[in-house]
PDB file of N, CA, C and O in Angstrom:
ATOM      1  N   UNK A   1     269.077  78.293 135.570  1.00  0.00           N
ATOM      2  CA  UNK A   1     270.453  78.289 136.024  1.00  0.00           C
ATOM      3  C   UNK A   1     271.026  76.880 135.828  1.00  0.00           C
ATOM      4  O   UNK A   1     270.317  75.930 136.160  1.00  0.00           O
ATOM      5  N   UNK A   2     271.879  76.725 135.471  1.00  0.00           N
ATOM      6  CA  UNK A   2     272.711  75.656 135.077  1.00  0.00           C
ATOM      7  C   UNK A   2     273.722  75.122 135.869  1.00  0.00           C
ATOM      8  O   UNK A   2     274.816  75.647 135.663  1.00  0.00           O
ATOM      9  N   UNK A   3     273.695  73.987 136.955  1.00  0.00           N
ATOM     10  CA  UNK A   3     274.973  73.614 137.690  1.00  0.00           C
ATOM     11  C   UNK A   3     275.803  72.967 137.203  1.00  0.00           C
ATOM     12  O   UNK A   3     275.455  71.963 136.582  1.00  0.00           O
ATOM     13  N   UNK A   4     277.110  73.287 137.303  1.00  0.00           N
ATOM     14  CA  UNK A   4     278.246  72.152 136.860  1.00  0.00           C
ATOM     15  C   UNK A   4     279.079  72.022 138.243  1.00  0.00           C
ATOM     16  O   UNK A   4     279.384  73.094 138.767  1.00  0.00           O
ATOM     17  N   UNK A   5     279.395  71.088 138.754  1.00  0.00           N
ATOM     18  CA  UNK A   5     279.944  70.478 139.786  1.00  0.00           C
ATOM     19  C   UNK A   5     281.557  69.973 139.226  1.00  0.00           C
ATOM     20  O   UNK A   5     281.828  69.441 138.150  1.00  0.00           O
ATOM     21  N   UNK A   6     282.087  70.183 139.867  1.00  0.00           N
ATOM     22  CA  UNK A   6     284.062  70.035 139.811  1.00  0.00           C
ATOM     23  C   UNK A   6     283.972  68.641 140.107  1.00  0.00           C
ATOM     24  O   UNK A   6     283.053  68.002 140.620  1.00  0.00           O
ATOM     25  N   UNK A   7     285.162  68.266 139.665  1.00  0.00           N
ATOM     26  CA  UNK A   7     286.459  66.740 139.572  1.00  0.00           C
ATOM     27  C   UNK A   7     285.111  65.848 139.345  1.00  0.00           C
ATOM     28  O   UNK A   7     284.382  65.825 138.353  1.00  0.00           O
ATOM     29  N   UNK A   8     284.959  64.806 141.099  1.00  0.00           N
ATOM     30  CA  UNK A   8     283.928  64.148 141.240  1.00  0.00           C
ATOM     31  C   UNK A   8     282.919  64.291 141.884  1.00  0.00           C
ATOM     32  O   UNK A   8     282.498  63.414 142.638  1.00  0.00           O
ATOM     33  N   UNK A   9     282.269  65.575 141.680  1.00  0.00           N
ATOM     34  CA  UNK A   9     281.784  65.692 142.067  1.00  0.00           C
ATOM     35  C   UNK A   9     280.130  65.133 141.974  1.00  0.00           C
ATOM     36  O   UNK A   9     280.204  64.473 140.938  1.00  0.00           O
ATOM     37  N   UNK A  10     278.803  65.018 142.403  1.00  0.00           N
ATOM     38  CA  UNK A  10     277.591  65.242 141.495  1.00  0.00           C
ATOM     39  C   UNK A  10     276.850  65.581 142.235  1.00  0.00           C
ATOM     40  O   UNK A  10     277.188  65.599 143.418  1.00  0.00           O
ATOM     41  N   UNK A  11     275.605  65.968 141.872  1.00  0.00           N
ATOM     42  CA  UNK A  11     274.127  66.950 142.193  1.00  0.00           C
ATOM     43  C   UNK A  11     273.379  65.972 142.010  1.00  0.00           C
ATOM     44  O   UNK A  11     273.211  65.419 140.923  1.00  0.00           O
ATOM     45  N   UNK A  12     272.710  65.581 143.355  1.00  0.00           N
ATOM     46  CA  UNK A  12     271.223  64.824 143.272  1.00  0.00           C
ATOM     47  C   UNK A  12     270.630  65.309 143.970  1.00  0.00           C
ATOM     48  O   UNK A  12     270.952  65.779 145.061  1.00  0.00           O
ATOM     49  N   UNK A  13     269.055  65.264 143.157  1.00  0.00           N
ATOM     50  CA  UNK A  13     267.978  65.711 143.553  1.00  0.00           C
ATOM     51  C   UNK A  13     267.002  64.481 144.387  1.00  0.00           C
ATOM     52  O   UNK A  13     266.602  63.455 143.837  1.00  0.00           O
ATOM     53  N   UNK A  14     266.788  64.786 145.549  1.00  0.00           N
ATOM     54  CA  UNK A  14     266.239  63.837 146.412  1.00  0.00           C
ATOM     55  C   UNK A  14     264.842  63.448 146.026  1.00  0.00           C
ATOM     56  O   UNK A  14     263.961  64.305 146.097  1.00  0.00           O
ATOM     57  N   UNK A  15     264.510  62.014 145.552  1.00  0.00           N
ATOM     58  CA  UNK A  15     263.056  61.944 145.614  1.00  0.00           C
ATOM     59  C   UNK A  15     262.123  62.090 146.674  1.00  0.00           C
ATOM     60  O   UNK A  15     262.175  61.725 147.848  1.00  0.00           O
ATOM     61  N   UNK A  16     261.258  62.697 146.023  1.00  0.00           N
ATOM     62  CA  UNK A  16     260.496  63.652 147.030  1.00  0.00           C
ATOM     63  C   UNK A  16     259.281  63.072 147.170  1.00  0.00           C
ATOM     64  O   UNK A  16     258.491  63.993 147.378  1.00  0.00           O
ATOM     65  N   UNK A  17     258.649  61.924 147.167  1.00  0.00           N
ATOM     66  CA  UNK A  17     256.786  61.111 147.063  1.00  0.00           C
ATOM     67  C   UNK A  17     256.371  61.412 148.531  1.00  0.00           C
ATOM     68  O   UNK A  17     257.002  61.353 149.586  1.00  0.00           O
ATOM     69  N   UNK A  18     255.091  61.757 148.233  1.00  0.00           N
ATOM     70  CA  UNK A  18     254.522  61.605 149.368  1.00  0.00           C
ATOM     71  C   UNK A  18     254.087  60.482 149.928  1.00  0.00           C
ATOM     72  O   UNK A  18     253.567  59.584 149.266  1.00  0.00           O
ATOM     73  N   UNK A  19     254.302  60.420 151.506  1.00  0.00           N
ATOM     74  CA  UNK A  19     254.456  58.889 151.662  1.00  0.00           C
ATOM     75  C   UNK A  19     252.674  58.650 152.794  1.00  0.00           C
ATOM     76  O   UNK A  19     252.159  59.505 153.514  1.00  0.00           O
ATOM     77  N   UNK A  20     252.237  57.397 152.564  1.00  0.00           N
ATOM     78  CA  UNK A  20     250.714  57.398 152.643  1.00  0.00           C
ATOM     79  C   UNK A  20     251.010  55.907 153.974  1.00  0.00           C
ATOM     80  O   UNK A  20     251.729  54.941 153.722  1.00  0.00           O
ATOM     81  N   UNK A  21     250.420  56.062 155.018  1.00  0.00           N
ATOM     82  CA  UNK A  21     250.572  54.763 156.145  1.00  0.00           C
ATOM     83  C   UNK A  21     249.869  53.415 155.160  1.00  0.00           C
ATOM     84  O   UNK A  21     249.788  53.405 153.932  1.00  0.00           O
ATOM     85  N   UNK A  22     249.523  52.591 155.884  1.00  0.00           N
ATOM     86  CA  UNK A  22     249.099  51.422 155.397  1.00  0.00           C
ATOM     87  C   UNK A  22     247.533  51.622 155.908  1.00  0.00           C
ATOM     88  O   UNK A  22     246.647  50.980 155.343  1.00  0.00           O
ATOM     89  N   UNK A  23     247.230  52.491 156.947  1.00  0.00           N
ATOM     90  CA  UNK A  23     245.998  53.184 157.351  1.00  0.00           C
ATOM     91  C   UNK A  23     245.314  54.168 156.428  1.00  0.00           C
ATOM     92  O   UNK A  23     244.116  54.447 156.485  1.00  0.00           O
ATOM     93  N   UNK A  24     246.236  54.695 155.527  1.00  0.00           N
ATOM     94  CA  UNK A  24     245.603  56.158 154.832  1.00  0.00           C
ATOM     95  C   UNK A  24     245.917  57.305 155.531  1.00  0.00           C
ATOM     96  O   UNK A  24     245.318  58.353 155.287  1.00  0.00           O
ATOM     97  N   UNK A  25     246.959  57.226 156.545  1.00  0.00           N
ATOM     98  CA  UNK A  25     247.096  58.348 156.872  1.00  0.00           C
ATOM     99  C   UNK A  25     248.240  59.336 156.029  1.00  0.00           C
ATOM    100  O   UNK A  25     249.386  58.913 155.881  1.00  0.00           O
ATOM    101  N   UNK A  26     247.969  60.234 155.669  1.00  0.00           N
ATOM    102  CA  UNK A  26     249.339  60.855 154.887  1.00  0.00           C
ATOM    103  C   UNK A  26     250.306  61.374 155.750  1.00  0.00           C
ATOM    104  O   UNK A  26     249.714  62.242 156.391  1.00  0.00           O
ATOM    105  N   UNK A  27     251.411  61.323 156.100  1.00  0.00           N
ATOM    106  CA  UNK A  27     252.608  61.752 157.091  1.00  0.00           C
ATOM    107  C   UNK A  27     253.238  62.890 156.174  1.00  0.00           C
ATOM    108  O   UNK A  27     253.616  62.549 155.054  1.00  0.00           O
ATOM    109  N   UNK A  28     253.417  64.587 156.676  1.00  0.00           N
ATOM    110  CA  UNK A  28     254.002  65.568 156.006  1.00  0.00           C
ATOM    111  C   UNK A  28     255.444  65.251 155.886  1.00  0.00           C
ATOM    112  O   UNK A  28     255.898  64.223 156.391  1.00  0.00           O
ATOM    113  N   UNK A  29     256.074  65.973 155.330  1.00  0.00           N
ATOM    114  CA  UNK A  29     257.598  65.889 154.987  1.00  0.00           C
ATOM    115  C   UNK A  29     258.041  65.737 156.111  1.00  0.00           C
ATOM    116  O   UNK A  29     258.792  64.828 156.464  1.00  0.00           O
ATOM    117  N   UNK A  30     257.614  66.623 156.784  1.00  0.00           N
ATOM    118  CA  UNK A  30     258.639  67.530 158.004  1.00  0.00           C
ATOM    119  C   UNK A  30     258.528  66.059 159.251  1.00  0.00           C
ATOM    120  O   UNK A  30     259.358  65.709 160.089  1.00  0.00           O
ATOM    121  N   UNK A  31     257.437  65.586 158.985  1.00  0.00           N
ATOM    122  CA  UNK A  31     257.354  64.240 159.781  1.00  0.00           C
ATOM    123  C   UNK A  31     258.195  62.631 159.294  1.00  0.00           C
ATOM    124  O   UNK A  31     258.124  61.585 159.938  1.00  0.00           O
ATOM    125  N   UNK A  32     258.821  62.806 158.233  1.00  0.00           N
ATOM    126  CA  UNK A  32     259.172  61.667 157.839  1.00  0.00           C
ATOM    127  C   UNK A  32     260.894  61.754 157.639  1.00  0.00           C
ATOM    128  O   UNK A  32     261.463  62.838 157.513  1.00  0.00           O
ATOM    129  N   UNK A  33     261.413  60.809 157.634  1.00  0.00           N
ATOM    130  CA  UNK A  33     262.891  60.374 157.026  1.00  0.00           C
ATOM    131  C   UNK A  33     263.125  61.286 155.684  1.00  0.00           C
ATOM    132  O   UNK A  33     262.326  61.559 154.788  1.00  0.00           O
ATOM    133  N   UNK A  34     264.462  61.651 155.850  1.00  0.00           N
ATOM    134  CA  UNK A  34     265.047  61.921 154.410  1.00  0.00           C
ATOM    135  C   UNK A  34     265.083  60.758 153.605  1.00  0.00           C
ATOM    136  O   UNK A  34     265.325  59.658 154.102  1.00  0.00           O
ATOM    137  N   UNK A  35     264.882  60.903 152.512  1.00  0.00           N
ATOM    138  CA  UNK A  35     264.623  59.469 151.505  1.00  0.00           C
ATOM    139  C   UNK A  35     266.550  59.657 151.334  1.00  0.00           C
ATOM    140  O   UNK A  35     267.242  60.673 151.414  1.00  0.00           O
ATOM    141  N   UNK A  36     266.950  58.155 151.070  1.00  0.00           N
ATOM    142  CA  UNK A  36     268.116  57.928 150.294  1.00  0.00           C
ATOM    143  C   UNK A  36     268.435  57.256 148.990  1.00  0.00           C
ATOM    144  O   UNK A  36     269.281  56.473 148.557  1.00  0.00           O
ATOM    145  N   UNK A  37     267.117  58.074 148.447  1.00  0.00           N
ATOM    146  CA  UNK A  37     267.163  57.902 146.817  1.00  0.00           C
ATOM    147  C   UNK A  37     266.596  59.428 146.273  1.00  0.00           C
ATOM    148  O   UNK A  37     265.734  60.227 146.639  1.00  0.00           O
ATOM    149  N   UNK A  38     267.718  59.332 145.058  1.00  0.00           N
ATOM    150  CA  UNK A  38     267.483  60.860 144.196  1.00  0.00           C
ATOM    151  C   UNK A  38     267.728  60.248 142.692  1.00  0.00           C
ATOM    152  O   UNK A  38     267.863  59.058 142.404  1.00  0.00           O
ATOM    153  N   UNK A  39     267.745  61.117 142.016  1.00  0.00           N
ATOM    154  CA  UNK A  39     268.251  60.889 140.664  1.00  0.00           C
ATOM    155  C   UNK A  39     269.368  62.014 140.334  1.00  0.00           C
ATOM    156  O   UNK A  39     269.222  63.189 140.672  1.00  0.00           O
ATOM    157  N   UNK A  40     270.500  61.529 139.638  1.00  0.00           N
ATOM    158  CA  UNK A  40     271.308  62.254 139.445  1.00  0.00           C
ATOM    159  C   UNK A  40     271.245  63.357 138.076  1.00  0.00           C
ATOM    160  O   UNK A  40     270.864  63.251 136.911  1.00  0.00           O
ATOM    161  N   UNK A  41     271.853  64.481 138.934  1.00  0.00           N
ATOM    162  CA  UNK A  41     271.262  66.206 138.403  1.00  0.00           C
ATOM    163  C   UNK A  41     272.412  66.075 136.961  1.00  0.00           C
ATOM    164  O   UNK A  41     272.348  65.643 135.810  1.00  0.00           O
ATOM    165  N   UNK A  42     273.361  66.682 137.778  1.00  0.00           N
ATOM    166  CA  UNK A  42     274.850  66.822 136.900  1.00  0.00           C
ATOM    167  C   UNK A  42     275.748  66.040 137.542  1.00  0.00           C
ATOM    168  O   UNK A  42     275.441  65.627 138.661  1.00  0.00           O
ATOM    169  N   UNK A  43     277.103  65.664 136.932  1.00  0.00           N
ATOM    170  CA  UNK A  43     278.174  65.173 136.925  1.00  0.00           C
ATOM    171  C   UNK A  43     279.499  66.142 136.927  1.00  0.00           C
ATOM    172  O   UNK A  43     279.570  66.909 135.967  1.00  0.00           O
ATOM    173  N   UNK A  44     280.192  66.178 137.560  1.00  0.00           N
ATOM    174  CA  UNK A  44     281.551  66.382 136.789  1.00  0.00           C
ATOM    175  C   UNK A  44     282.403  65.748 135.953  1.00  0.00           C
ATOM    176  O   UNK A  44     282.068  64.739 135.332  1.00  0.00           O
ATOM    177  N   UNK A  45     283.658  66.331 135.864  1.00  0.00           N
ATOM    178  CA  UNK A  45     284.689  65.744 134.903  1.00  0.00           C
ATOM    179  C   UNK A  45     285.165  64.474 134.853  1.00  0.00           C
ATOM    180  O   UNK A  45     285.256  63.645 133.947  1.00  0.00           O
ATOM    181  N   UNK A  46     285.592  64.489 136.573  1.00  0.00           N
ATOM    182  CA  UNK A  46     286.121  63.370 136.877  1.00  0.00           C
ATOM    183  C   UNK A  46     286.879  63.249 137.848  1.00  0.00           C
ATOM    184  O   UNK A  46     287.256  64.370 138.188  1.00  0.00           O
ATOM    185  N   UNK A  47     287.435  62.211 138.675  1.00  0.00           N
ATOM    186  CA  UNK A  47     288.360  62.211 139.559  1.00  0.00           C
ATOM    187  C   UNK A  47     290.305  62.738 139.445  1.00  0.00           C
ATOM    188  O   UNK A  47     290.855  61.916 138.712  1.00  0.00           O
ATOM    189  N   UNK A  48     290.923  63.386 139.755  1.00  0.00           N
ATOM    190  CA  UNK A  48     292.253  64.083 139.380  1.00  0.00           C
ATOM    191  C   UNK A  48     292.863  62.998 140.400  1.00  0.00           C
ATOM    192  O   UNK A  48     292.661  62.785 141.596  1.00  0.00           O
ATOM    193  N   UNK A  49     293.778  62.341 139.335  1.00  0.00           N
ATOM    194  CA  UNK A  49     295.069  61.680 140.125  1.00  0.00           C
ATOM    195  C   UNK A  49     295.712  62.208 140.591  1.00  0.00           C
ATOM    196  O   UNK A  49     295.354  63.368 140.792  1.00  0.00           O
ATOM    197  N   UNK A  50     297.412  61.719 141.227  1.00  0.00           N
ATOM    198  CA  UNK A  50     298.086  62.489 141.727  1.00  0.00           C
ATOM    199  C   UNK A  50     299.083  63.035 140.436  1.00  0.00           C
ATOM    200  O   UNK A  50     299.539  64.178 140.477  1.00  0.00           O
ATOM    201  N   UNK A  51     299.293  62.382 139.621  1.00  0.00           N
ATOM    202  CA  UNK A  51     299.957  63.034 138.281  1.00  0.00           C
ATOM    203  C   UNK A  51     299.485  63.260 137.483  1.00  0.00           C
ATOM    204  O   UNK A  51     300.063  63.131 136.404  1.00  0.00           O
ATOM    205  N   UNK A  52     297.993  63.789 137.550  1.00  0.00           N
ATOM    206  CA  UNK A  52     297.419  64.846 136.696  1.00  0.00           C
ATOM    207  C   UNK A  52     296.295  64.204 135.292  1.00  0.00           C
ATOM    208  O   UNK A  52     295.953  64.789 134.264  1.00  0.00           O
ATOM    209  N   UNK A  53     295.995  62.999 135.713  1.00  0.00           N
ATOM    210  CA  UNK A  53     295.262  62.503 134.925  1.00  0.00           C
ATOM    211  C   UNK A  53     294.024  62.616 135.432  1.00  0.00           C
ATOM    212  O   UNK A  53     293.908  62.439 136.644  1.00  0.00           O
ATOM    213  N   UNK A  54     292.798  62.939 134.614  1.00  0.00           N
ATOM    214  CA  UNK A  54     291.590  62.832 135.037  1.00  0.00           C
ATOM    215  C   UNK A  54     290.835  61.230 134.481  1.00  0.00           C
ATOM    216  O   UNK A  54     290.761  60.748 133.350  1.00  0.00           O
ATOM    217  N   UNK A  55     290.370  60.733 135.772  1.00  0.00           N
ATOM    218  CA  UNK A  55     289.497  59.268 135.977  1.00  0.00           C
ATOM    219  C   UNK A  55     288.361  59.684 135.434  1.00  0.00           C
ATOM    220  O   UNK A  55     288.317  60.797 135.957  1.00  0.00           O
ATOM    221  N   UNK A  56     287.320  59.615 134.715  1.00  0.00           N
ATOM    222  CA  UNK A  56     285.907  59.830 134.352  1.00  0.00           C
ATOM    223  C   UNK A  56     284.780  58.922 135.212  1.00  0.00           C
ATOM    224  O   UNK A  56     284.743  57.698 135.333  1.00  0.00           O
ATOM    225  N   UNK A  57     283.989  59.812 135.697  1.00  0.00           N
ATOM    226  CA  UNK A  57     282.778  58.916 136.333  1.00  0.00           C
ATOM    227  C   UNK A  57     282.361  58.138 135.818  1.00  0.00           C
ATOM    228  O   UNK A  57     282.382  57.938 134.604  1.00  0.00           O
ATOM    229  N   UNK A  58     281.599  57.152 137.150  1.00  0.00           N
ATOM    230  CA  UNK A  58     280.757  55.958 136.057  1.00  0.00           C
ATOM    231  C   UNK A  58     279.226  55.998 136.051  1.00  0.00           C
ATOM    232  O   UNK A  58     278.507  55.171 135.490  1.00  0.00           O
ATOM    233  N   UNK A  59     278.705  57.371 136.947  1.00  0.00           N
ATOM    234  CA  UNK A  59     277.420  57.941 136.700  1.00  0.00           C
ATOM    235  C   UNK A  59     277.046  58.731 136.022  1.00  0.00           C
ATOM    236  O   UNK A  59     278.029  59.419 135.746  1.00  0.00           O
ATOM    237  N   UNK A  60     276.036  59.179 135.444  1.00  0.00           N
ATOM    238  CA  UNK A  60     275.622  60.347 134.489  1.00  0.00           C
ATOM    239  C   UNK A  60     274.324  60.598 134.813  1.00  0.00           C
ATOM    240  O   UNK A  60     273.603  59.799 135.412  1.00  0.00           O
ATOM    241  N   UNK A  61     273.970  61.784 134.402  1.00  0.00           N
ATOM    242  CA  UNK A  61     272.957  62.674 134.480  1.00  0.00           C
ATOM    243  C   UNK A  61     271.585  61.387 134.169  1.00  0.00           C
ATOM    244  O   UNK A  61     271.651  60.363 133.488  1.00  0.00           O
ATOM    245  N   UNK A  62     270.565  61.875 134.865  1.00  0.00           N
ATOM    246  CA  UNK A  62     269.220  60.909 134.984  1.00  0.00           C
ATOM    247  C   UNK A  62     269.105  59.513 135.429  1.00  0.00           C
ATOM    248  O   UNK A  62     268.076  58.877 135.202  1.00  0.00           O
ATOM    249  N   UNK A  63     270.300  58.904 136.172  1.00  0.00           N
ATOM    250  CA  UNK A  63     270.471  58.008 136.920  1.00  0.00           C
ATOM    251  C   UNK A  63     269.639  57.947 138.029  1.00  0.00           C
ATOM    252  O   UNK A  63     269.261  59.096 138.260  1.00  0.00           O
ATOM    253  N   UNK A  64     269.180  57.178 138.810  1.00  0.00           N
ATOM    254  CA  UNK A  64     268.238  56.639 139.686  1.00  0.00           C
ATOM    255  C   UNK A  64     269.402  56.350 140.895  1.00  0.00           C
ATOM    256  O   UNK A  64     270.075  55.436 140.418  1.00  0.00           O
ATOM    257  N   UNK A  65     269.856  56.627 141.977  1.00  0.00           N
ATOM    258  CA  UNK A  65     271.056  55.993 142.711  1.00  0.00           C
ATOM    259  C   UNK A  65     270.375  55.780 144.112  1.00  0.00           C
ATOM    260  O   UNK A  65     269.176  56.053 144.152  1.00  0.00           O
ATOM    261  N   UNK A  66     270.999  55.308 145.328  1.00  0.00           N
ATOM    262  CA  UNK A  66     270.876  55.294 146.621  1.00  0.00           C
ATOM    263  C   UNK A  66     272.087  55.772 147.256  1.00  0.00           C
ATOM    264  O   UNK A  66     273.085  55.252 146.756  1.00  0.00           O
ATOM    265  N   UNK A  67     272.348  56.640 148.247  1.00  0.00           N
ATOM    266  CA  UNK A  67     273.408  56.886 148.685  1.00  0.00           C
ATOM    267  C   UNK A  67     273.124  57.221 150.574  1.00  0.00           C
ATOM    268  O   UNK A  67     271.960  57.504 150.857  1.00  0.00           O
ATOM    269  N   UNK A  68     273.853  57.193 151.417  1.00  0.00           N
ATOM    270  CA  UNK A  68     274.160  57.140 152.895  1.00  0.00           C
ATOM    271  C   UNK A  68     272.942  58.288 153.248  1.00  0.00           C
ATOM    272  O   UNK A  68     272.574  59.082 152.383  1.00  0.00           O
ATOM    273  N   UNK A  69     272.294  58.276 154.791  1.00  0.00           N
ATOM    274  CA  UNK A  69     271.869  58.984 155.297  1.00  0.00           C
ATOM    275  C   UNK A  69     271.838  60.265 155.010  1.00  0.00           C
ATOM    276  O   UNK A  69     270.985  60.966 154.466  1.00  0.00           O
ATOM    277  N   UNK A  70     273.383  60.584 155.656  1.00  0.00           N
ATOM    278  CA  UNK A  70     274.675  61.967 155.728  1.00  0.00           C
ATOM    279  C   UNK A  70     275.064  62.208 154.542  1.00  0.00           C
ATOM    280  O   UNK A  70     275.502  63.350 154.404  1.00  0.00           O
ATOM    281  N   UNK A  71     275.076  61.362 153.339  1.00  0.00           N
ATOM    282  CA  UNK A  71     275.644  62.123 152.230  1.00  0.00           C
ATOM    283  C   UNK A  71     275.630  63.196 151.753  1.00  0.00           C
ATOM    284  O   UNK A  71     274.464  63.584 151.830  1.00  0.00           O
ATOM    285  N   UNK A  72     276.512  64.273 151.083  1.00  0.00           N
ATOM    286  CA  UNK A  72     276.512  65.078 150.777  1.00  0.00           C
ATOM    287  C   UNK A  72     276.079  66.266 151.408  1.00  0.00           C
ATOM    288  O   UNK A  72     275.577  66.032 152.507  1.00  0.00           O
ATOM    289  N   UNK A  73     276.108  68.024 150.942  1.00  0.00           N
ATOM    290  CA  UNK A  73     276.021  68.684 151.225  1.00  0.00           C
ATOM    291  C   UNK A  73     274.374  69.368 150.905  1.00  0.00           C
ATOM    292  O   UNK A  73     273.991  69.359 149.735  1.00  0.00           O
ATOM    293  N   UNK A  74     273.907  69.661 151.457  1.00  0.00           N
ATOM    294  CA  UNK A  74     272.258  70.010 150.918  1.00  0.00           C
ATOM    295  C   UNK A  74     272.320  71.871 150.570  1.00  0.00           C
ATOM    296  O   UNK A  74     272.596  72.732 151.405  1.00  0.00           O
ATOM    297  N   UNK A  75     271.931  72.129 148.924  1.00  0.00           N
ATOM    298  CA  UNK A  75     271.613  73.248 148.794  1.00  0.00           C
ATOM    299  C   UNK A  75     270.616  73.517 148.331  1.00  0.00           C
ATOM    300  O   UNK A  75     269.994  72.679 147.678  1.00  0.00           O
ATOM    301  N   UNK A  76     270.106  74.910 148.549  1.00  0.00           N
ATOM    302  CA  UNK A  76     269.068  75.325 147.492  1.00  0.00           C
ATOM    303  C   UNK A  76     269.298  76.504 146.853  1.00  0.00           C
ATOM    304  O   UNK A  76     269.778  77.589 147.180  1.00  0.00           O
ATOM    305  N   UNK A  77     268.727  75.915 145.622  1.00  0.00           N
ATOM    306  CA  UNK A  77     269.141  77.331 144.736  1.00  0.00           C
ATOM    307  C   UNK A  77     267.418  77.603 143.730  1.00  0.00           C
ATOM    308  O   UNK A  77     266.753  76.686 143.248  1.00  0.00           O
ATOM    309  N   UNK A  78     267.214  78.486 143.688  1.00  0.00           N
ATOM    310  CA  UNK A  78     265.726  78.615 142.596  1.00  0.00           C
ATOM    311  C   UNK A  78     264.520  78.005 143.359  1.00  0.00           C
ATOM    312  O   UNK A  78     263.471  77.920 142.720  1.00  0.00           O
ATOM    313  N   UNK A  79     264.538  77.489 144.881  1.00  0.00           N
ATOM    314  CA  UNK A  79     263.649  77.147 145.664  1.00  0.00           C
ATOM    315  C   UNK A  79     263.278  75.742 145.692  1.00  0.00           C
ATOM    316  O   UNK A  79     262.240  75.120 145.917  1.00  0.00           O
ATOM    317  N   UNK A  80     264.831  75.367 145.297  1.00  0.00           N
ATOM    318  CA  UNK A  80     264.689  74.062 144.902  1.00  0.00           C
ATOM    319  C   UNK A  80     266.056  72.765 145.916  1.00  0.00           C
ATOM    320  O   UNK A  80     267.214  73.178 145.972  1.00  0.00           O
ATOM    321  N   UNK A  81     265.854  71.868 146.345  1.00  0.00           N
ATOM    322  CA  UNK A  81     266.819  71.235 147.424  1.00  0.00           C
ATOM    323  C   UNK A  81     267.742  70.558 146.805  1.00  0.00           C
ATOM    324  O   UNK A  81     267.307  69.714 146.021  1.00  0.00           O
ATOM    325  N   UNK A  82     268.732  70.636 146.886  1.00  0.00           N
ATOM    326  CA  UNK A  82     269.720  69.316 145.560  1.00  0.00           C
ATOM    327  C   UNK A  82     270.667  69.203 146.555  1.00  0.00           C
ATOM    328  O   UNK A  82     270.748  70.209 147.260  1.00  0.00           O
ATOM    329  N   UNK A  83     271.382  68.328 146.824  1.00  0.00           N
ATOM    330  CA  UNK A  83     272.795  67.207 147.327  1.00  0.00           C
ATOM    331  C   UNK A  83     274.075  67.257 146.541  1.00  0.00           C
ATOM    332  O   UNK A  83     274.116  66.728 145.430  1.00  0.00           O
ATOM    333  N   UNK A  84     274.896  67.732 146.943  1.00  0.00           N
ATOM    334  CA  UNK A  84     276.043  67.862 146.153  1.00  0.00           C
ATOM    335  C   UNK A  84     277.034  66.838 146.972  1.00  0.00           C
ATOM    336  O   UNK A  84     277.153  66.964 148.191  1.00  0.00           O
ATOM    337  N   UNK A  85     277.809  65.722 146.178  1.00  0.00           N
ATOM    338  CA  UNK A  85     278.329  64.894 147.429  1.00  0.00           C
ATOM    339  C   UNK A  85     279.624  64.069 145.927  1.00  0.00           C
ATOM    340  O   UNK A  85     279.548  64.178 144.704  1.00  0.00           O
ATOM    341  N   UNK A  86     280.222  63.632 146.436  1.00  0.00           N
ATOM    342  CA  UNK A  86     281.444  62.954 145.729  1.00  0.00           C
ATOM    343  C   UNK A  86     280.964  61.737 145.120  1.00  0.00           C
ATOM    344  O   UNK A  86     280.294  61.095 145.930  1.00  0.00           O
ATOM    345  N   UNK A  87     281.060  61.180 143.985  1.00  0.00           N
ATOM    346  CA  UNK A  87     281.153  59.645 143.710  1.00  0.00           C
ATOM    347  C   UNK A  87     281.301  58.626 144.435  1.00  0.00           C
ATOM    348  O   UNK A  87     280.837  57.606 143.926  1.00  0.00           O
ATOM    349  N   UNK A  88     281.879  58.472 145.667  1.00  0.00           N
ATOM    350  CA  UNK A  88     282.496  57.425 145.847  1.00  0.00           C
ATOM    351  C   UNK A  88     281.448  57.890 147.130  1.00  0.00           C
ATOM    352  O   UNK A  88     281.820  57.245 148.109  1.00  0.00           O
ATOM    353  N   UNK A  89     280.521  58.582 147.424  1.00  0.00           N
ATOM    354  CA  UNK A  89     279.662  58.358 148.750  1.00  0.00           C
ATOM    355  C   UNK A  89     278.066  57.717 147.944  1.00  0.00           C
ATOM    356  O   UNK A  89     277.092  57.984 148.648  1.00  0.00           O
ATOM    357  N   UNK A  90     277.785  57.116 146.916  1.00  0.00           N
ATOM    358  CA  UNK A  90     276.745  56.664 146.155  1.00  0.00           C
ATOM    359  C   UNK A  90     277.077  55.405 146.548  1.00  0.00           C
ATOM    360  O   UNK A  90     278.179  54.948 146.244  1.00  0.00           O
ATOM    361  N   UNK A  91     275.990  54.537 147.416  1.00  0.00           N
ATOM    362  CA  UNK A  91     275.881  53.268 147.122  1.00  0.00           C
ATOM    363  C   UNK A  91     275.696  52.103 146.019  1.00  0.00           C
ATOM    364  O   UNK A  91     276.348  51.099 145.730  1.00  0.00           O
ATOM    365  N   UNK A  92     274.137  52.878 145.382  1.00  0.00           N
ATOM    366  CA  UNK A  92     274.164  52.075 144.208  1.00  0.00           C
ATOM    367  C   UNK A  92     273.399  52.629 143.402  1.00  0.00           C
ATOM    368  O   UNK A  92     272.904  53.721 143.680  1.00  0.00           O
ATOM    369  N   UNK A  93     273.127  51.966 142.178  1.00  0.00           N
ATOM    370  CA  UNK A  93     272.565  52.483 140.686  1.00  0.00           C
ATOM    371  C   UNK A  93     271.529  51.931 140.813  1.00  0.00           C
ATOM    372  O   UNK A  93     271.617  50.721 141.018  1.00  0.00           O
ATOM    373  N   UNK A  94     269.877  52.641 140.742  1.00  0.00           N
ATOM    374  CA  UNK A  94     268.750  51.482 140.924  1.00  0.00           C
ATOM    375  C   UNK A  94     268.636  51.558 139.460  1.00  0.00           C
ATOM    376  O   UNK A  94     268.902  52.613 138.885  1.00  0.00           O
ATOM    377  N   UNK A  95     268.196  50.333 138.710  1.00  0.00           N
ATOM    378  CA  UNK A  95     267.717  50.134 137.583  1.00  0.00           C
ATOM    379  C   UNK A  95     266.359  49.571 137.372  1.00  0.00           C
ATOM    380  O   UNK A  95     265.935  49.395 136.230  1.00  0.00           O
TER     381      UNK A  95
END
């Protein structure tokens, strides 16, 4: 299945590592923080002005980003978790 996300929208997929103490203990998902790093899924078009011009994003597909706690909306589709959230809620680009 193929997502395409509207205006500014984009789809990130949350990195998912399993995270290990400094003891060796392994901590399950369900025990740890949502990570606020994903890599970006899809993109949209772009942002719509008020007179009808479309702005083009400055992210694209396979980007590395960090974005807020709360960002975005969490779905699953194919048994799989992805973030759908606006451009302008992405902190930053990890490189």
């Amino acid at each position: 299945m193929q997502l395409k996300p509207l205006f500014d929208r984009i789809v990130v997929s949350r990195s998912a590592e399993a995270e290990v103490t400094e003891g060796g203990i392994y901590l399950p998902e369900a025990a740890q923080e949502k990570r606020s790093e994903g890599t970006v899924i899809a993109v949209g078009n772009g942002r719509a002005l008020e007179d009808g011009t479309i702005v083009p994003l400055q992210l694209a597909g396979g980007e590395k980003v960090l974005f807020g706690r709360y960002a975005g909306n969490e779905i699953t589709l194919e048994g799989e978790t992805y973030l759908v959230m606006r451009e302008d809620e992405i902190l930053a680009i990890i490189s």
